[in-house]
C-alpha positions as CSV (number, residue, x, y, z in Angstrom):
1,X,0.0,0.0,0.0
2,X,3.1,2.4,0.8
3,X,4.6,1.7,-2.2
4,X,1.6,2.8,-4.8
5,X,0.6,5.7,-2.5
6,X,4.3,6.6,-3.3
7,X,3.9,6.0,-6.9
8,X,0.6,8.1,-7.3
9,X,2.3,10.8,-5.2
10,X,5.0,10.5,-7.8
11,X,2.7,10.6,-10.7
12,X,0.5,13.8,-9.2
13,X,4.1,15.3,-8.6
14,X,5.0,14.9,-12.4
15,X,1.4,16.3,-13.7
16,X,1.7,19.3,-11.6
17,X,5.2,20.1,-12.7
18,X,4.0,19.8,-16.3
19,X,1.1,21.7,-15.6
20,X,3.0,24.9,-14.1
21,X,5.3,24.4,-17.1
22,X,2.8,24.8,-19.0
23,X,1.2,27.6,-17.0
24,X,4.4,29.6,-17.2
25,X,4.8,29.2,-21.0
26,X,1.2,30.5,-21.2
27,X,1.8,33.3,-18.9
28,X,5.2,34.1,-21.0
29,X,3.3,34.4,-24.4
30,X,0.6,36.3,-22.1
31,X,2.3,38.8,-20.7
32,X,4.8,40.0,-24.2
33,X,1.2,40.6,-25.6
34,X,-0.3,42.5,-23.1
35,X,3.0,44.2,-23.1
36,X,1.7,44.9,-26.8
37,X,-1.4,45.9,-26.3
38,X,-0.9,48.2,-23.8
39,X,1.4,50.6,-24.8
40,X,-0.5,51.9,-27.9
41,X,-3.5,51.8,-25.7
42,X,-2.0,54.0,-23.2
43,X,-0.9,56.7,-26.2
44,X,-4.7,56.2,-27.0
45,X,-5.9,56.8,-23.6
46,X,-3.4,60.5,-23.4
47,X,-4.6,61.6,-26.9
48,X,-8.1,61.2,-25.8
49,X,-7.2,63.6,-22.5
50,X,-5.8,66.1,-24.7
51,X,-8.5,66.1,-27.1
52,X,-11.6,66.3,-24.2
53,X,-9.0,69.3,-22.7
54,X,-9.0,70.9,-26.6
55,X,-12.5,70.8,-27.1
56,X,-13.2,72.2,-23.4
57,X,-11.5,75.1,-23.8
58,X,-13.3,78.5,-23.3
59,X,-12.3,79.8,-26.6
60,X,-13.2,76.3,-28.5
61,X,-16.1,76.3,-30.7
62,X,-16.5,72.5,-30.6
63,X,-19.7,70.9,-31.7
64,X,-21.4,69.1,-29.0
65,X,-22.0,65.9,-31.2
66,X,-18.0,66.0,-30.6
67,X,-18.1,65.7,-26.9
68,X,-20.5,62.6,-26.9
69,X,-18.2,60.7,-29.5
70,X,-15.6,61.3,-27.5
71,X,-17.6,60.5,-24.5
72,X,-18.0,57.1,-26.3
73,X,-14.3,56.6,-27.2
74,X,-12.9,56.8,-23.8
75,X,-15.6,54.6,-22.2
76,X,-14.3,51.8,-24.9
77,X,-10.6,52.4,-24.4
78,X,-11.6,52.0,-20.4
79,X,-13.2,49.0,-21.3
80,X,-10.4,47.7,-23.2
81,X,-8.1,48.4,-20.5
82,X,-10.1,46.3,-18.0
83,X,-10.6,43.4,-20.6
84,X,-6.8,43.7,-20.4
85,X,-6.5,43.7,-16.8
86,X,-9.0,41.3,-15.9
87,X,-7.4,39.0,-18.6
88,X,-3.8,39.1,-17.0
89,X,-5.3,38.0,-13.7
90,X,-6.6,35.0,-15.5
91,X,-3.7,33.9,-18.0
92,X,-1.0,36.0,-16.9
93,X,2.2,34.6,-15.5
94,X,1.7,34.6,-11.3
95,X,4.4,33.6,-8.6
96,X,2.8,31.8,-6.4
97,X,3.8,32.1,-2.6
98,X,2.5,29.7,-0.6
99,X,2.7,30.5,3.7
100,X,1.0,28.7,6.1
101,X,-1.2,31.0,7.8
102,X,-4.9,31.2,9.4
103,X,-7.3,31.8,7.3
104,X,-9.0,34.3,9.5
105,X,-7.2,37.4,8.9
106,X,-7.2,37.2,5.0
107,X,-11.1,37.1,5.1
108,X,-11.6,40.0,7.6
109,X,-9.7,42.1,6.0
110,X,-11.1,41.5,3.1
111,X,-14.8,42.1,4.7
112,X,-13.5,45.3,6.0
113,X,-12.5,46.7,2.6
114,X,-16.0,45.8,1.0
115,X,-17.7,46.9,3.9
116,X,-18.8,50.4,3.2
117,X,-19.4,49.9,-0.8
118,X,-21.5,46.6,0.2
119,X,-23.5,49.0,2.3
120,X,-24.2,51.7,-0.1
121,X,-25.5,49.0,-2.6
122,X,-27.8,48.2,0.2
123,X,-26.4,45.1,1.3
124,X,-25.9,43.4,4.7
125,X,-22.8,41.6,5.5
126,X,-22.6,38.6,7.9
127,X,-19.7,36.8,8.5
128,X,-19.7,33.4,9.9
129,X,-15.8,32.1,10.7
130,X,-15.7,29.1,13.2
131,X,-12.6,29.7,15.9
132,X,-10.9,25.9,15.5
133,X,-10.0,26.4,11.8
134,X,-6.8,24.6,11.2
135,X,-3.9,26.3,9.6
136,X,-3.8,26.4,5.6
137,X,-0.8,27.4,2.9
138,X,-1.9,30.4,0.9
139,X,-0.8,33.1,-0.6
140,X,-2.6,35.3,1.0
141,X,-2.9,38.5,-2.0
142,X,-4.4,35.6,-4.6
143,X,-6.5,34.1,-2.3
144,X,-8.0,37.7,-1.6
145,X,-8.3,38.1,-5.1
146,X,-10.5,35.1,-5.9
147,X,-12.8,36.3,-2.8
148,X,-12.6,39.7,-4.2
149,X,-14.0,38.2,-7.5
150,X,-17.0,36.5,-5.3
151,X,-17.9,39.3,-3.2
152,X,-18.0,41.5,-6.4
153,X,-19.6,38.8,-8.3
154,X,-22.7,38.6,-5.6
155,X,-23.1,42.5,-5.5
156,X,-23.8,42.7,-9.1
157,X,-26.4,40.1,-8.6
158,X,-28.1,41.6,-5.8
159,X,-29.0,44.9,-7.5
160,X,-31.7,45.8,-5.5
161,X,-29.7,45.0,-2.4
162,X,-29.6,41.7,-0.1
163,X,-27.7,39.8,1.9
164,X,-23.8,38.5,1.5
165,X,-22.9,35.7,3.9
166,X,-18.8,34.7,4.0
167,X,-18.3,31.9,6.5
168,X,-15.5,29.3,7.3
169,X,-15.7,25.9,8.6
170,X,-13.1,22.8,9.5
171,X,-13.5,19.8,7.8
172,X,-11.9,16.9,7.3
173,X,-8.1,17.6,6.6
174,X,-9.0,21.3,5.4
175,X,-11.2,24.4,5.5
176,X,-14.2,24.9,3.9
177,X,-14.8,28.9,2.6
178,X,-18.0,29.8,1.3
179,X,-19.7,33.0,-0.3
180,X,-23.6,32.7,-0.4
181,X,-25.9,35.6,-2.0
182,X,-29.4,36.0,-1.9
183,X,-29.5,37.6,-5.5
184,X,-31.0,36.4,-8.4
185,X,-29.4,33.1,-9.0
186,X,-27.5,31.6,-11.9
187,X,-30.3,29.4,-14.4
188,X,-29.2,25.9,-14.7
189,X,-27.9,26.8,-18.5
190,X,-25.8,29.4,-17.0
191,X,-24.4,27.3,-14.7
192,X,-22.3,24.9,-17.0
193,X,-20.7,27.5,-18.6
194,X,-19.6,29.9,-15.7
195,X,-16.2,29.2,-15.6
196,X,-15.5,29.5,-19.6
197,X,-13.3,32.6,-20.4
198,X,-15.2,35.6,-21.9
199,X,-18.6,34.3,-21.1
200,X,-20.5,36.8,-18.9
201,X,-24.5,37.1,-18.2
202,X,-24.1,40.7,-16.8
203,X,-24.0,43.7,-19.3
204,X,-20.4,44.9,-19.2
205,X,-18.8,41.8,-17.8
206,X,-15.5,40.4,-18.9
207,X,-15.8,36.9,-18.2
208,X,-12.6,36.7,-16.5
209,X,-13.6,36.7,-12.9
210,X,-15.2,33.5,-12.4
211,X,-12.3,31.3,-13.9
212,X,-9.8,33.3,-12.2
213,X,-11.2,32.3,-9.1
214,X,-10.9,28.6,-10.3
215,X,-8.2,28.7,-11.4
216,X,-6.7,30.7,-7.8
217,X,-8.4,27.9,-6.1
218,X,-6.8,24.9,-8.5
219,X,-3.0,27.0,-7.3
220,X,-4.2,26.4,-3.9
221,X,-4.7,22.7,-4.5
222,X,-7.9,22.9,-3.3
223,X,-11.8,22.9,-4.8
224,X,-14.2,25.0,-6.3
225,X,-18.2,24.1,-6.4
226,X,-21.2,26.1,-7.1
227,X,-24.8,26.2,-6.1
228,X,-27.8,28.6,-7.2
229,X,-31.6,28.6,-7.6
230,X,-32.9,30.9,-9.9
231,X,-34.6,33.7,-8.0
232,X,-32.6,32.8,-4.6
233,X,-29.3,32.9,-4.7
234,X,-25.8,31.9,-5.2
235,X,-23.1,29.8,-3.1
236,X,-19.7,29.6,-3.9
237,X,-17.9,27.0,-1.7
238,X,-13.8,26.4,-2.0
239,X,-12.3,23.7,-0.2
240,X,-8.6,24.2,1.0
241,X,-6.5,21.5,1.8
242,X,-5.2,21.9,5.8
243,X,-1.3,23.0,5.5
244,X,0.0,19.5,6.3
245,X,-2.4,18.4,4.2
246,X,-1.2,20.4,1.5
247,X,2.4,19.1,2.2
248,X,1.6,15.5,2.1
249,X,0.6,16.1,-1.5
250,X,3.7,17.4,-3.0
């Protein structure tokens, strides 16, 4: 029995090696074409600021039919700058630092930053961590990142406000996370096709957040699952191996 856990070991060892090979080619080819994109997009972002400061000029006789193009160029250069942004954080090329740490701080602080725009979109907040949570390996600023992605993700689908619950539990060899909305839910369509790049069901939406989370969660060596009813909600629950769980896997 010792010997063929040591030989799947072995064999999970090899896959993920291949896997962040892989990951880091990506995120090589990634980030020389962002590199690309982004400099003639940031010459197109000053041109536009010293056109709008042209045209606003006291002594401009600019037609106002100018002003609302305009108005329409910057809001799709923004746009393209966050379809960049949000597209790095997916298949861009990330060191991942794993330190074993309690999972407590890294979701209060996070709570505390969303706090007051959570309120003014009229929702309510509750947090739920249990005290005997064992220790984990993160790194802390990507695991903040996927949660950032969830609390976001469950603000845009409570538009007429609601309630965000973020708890924490112990399970068996790990720690159970969970973000639960009572928005408007995710149709059963939907749901099978959440996590595929560039698809988005809310007007404006990238379709970058949900697969960064997974794929945060898969750097974690943990588990992401997904639960809605149309009409009540959402939950988003990771599972994250224990720290000396984590260890016994590599």
């Amino acid at each position: 029995m010792m010997a063929r856990r040591a030989e799947r070991r072995a064999r999970d060892s090899e896959r993920r090696a291949r896997e962040a090979e892989h990951l880091a080619y990506v995120g090589t080819l990634t980030g020389g074409l962002a590199h690309e994109i982004r400099n003639p997009l940031s010459t197109l972002n000053l041109n536009l600021q010293l056109l709008r400061e042209d045209l606003q000029r006291p002594a401009s006789k600019s037609d106002p039919r100018l002003l609302r193009k305009l108005d329409a160029l910057e809001r799709e250069a923004a746009r393209l700058q966050q379809i960049l942004d949000d597209f790095l954080k997916l298949a861009g090329k990330h060191e991942v630092r794993l330190t074993v740490q309690a999972i407590h701080p890294v979701v209060e602080e996070l709570v505390e930053f969303y706090e007051d725009r959570l309120h003014q979109a009229n929702v309510r907040v509750r947090t739920s961590l249990a005290q005997d949570l064992p220790a984990v390996a993160v790194d802390a600023a990507r695991l903040k990142q996927a949660l950032s992605n969830l609390i976001l993700n469950a603000e845009a689908a409570m538009a007429d406000g609601g309630e965000l619950m973020i708890g924490a539990e112990a399970e068996r060899r790990g720690v159970r996370l969970h973000v639960t909305d009572t928005g408007a839910g995710i149709s059963p369509e939907d749901l099978d096709r959440i996590f595929t790049p560039y698809y988005s069901t809310r007007p404006g939406g990238t379709g970058f957040g949900l697969p960064t989370v997974r794929r945060i969660v898969q750097e974690h060596r943990g588990t992401l699952e997904v639960h809605s009813e149309p009409g009540r909600g959402t939950r988003f629950t990771i599972h994250l191996p224990a720290a000396d769980a984590a260890t016994d896997t590599t």
